[in-house]
BAVEXVEX-240301 format. One record per residue: residue in three letters; x, y, z of N, C-alpha, C, CB in turn. Coordinates in steps of 0.05 Angstrom, whole numbers, plus 32768, in hexadecimal, padded with zeros to 4 digits. Glycine has a CB too. Example, Ala and Ser with C-alpha at 12.3 -4.5 7.8 and 13.67 -1.06 7.14 Angstrom:
<atoms>
{atom ALA,{8108,7F8E,809C},{80F6,7FA6,809C},{8108,7FBE,809C},{80E2,7FA7,80B5}} {atom SER,{8101,7FD3,808E},{8111,7FEB,808F},{8102,8001,809D},{811A,7FF4,8072}} 
</atoms>
This chain:
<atoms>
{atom UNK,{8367,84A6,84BF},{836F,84BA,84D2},{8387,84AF,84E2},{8358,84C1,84E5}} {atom UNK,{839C,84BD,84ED},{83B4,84B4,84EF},{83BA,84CE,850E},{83C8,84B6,84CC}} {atom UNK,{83D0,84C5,851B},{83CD,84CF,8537},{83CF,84ED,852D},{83E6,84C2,8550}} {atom UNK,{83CE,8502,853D},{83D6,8526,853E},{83E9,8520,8550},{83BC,8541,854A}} {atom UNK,{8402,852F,8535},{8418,853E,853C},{840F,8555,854D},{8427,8547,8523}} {atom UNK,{8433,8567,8559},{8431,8579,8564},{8428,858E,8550},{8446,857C,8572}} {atom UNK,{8439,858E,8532},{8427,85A3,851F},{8404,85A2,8527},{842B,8597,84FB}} {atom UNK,{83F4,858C,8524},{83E0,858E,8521},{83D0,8598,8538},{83DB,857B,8519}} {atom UNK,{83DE,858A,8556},{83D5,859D,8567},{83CF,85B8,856D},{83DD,859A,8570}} {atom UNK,{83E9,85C4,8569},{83EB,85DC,8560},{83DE,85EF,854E},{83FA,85DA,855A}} {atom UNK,{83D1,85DE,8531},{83C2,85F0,852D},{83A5,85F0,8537},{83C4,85F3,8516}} {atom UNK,{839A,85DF,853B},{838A,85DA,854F},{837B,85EB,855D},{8395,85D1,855D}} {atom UNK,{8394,85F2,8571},{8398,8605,8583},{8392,861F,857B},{83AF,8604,858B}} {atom UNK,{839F,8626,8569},{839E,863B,855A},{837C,8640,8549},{83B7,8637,8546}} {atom UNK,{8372,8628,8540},{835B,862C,8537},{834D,8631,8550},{8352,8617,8525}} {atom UNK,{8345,8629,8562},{833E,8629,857B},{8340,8648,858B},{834E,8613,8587}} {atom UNK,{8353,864C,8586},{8359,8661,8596},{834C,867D,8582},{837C,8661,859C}} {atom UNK,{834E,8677,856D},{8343,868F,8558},{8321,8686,855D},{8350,868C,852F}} {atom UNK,{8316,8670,855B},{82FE,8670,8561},{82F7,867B,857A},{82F7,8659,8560}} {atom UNK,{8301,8672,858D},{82EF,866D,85A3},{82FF,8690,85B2},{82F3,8645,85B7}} {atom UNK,{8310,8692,85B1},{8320,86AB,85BA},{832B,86A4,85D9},{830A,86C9,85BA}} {atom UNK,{8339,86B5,85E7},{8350,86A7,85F1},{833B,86A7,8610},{8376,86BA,85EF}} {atom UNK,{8329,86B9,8613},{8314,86B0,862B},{8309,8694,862C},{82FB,86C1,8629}} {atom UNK,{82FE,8691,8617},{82EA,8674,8620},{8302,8658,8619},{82C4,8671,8604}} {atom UNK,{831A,8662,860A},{8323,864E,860D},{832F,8637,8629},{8330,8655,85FF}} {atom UNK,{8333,8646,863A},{833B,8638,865A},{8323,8626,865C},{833D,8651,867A}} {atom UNK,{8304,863A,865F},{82F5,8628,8662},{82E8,8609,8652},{82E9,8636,8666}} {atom UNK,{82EB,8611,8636},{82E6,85FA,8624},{82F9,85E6,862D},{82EA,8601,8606}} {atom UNK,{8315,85ED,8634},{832A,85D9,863A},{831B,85C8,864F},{8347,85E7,8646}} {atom UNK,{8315,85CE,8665},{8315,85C2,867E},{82FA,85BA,8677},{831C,85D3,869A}} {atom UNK,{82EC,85C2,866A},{82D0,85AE,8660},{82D7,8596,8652},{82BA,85BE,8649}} {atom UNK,{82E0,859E,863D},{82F0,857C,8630},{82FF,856B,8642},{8309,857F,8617}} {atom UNK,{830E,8573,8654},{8323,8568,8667},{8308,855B,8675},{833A,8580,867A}} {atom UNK,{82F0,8568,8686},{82E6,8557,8695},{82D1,853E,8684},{82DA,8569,86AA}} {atom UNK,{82C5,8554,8666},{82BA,853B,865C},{82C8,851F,8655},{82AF,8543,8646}} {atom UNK,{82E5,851F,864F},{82F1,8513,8646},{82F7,84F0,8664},{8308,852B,863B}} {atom UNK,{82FC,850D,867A},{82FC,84F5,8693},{82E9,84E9,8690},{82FC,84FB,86B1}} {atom UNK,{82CD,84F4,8693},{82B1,84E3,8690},{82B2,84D0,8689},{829E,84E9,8681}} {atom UNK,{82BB,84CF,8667},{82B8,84C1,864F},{82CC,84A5,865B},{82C5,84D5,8630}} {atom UNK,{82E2,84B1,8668},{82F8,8497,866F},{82EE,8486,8687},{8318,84A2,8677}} {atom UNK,{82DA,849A,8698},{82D2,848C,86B1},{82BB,8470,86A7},{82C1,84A6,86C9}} {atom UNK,{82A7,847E,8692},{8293,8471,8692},{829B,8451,8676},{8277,848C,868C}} {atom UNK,{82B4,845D,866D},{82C3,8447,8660},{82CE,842A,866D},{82D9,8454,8657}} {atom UNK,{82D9,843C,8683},{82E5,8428,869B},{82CF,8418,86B0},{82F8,843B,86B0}} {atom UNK,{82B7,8428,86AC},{82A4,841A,86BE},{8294,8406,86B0},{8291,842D,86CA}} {atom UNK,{8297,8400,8697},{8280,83EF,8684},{8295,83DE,867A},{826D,8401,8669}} {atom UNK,{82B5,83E4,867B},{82C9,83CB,8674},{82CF,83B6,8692},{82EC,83DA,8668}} {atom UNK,{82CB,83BB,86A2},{82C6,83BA,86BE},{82AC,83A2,86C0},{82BD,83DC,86CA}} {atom UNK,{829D,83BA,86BC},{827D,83AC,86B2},{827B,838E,86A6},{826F,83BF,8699}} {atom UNK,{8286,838A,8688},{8284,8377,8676},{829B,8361,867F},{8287,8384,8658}} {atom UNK,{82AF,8368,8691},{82C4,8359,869D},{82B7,8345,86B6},{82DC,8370,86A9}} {atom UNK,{82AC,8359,86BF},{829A,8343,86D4},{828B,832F,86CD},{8288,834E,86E4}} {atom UNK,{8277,8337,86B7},{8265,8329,86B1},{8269,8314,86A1},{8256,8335,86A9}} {atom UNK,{8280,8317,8690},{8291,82FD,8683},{829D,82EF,8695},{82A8,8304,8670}} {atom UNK,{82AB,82F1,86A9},{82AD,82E8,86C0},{8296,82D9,86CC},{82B3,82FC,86CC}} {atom UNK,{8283,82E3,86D2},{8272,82D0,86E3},{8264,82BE,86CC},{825C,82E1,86FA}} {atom UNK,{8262,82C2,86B2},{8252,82B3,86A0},{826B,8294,869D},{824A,82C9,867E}} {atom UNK,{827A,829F,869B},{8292,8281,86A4},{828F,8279,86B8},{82AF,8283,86A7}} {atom UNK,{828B,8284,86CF},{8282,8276,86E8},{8273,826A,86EE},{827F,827F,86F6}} {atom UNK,{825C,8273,86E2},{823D,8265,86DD},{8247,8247,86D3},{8226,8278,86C0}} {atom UNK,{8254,8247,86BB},{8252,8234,86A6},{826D,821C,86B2},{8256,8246,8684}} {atom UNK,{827C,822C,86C9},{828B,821C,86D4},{8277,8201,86EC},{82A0,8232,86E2}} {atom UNK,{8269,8211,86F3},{8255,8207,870C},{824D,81F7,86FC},{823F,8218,871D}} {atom UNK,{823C,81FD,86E3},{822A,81EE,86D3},{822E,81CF,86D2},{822B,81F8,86B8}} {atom UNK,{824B,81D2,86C1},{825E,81B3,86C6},{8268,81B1,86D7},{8274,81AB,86B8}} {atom UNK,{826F,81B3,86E5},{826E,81A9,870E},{8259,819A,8716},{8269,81C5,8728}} {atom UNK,{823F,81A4,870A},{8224,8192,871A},{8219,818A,86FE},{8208,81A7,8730}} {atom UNK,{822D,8185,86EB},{821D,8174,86D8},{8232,8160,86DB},{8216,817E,86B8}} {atom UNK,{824C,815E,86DE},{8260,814D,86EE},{8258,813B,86FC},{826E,8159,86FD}} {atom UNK,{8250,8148,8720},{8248,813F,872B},{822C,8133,8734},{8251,8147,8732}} {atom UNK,{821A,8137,8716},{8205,8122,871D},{820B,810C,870A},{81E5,812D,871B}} {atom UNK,{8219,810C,86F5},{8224,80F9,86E9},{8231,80DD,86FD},{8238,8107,86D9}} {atom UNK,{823E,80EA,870D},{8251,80E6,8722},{823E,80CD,8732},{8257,8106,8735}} {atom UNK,{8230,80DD,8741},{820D,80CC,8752},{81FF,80C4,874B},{81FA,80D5,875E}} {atom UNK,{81FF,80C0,872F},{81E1,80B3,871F},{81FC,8092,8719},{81CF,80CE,86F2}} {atom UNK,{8211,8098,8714},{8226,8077,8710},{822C,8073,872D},{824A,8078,86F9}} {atom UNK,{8225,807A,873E},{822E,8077,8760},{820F,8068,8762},{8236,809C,8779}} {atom UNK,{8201,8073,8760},{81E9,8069,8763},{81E4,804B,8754},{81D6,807E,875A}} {atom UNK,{81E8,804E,8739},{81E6,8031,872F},{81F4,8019,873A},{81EF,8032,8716}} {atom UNK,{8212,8025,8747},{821B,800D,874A},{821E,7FFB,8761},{822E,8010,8742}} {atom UNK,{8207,8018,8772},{8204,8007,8791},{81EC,7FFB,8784},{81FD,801B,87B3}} {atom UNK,{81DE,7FF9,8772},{81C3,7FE2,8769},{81CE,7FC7,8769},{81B5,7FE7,8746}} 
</atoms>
């Protein structure tokens, strides 16, 4: 599948418009238009979503070695005041 031209739009339209007739077409429009926002809102809210959480799972694993660092750190501090 490959992008739609203006031809293809067009007929489209035309199929559309012979289906559905020129009443319900306004409304089908502005139904797709808002399902379509939905679709982009709840896209943006779960890329959002998975951005954070990769985020804090590095964070985690940053801390992790910080205090595996620093008990390394106090366990040879400790020996060498023996």
């Amino acid at each position: 599948m490959g992008n739609l031209g203006m031809p293809e739009i067009i007929v489209i339209f035309i199929l559309a418009l012979i289906v559905f007739g020129p009443r319900k077409l306004p409304e089908i429009g502005k139904s797709l238009g808002k399902g379509l926002a939905e679709f982009k809102k709840a896209s943006n809210d779960l890329k959002r979503t998975w951005e954070e959480e990769v985020r804090l799972d590095k964070e985690k694993e940053e801390m992790k070695n910080l205090l595996k660092e620093s008990s390394v750190e106090s366990e040879e501090a400790a020996k060498e005041t023996k």
